[in-house]
C-alpha positions in Angstrom: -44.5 -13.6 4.3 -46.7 -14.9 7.2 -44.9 -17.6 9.3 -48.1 -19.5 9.4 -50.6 -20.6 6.5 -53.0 -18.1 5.9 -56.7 -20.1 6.4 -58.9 -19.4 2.9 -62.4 -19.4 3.8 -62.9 -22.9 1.7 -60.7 -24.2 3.9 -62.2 -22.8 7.2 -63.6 -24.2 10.5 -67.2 -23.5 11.4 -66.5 -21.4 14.0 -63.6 -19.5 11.7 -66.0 -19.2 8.6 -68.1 -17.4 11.4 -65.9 -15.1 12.5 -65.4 -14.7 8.3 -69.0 -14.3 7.8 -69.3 -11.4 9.9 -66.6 -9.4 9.1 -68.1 -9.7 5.5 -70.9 -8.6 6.6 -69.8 -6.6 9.2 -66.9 -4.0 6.9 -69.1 -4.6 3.8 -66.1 -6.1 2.0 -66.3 -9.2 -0.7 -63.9 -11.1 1.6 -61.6 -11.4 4.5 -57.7 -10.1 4.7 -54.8 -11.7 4.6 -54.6 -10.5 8.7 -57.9 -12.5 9.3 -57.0 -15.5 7.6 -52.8 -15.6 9.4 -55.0 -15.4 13.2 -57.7 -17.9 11.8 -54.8 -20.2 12.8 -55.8 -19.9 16.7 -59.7 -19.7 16.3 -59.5 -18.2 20.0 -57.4 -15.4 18.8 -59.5 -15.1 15.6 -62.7 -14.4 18.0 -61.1 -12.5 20.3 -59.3 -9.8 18.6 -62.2 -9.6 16.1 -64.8 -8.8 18.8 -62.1 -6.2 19.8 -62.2 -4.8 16.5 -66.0 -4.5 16.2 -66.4 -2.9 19.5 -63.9 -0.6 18.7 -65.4 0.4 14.9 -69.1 0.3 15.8 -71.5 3.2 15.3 -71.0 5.7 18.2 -69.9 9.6 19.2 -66.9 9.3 16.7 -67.8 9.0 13.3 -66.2 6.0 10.8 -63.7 8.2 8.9 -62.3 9.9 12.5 -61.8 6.1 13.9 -60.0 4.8 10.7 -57.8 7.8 11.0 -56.6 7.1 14.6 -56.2 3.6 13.4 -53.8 5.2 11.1 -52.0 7.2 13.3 -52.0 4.5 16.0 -50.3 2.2 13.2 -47.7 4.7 12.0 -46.4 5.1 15.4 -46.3 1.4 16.0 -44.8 1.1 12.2 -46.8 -1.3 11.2 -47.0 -1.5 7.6 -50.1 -3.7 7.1 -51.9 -1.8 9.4 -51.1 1.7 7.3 -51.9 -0.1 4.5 -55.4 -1.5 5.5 -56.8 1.3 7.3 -55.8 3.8 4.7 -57.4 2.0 2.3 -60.4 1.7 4.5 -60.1 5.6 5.3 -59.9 6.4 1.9 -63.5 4.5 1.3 -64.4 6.7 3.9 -63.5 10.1 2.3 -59.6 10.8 3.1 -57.9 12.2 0.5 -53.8 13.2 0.0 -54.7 16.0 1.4 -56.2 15.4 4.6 -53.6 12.5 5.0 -51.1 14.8 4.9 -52.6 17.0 7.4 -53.2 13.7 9.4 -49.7 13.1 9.1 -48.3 16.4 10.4 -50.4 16.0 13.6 -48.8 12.2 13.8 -45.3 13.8 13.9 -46.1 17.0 15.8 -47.8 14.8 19.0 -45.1 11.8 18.4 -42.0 14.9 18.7 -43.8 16.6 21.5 -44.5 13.2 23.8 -41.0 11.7 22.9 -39.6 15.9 24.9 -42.5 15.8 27.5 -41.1 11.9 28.2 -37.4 12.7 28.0 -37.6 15.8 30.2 -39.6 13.7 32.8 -42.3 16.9 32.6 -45.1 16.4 35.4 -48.7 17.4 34.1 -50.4 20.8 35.4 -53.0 19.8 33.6 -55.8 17.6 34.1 -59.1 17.0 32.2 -62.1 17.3 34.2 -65.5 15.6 33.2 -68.7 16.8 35.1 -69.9 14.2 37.4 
């Protein structure tokens, strides 16, 4: 249970029902979720982390499904529960399957085993990416 009233879009600012309006419009969903509508409680943060989340999802070199997948992985290692929930969900829409989850999954533990030995043997990097200037 949230420790704050969720804000229903009836009930909603002008500048919240905004911020609700595009996210509608925005994900192509029939409304917001219950994460929106906990943060609608500090417009400011409402706005904020919004805008961080459309910048984040917009159209660009990684395609939709790849980006919800990372938000997946991203929210397994930080165990956050809504977060798996949401962006599977929203992955799924996308095309992920048991499957692929699965697979996603065995790169999640592989990397999150491998950095937790890299970190606790204090390894230095001999390798470093280059990008053509």
């Amino acid at each position: 249970m949230a420790l704050v009233r969720m804000i229903e879009y009836a009930d909603a600012s002008p500048e919240v029902r905004a911020v609700y309006d595009d996210i509608i419009t925005s994900r192509k969903v029939k409304g917001v979720n219950s994460f929106w509508k906990v943060i609608a409680t500090n417009p400011s943060l409402l706005q904020q982390m919004w805008a961080m989340v459309k910048n984040a999802l917009k159209p660009g070199r990684i395609d939709p499904l790849t980006k919800e997948m990372i938000a997946i992985a991203v929210s397994a290692t930080n165990n956050c529960a809504y977060c798996l929930h949401s962006h599977t969900a929203a992955a799924q829409k996308l095309g992920l399957d048991e499957e692929m989850l699965g697979e996603l999954y065995t790169v999640i533990a592989a990397f999150n085993a491998t950095n937790r030995v890299a970190n606790g043997y204090q390894i230095e990097p001999d390798i470093t990416p280059t990008y053509p200037r």
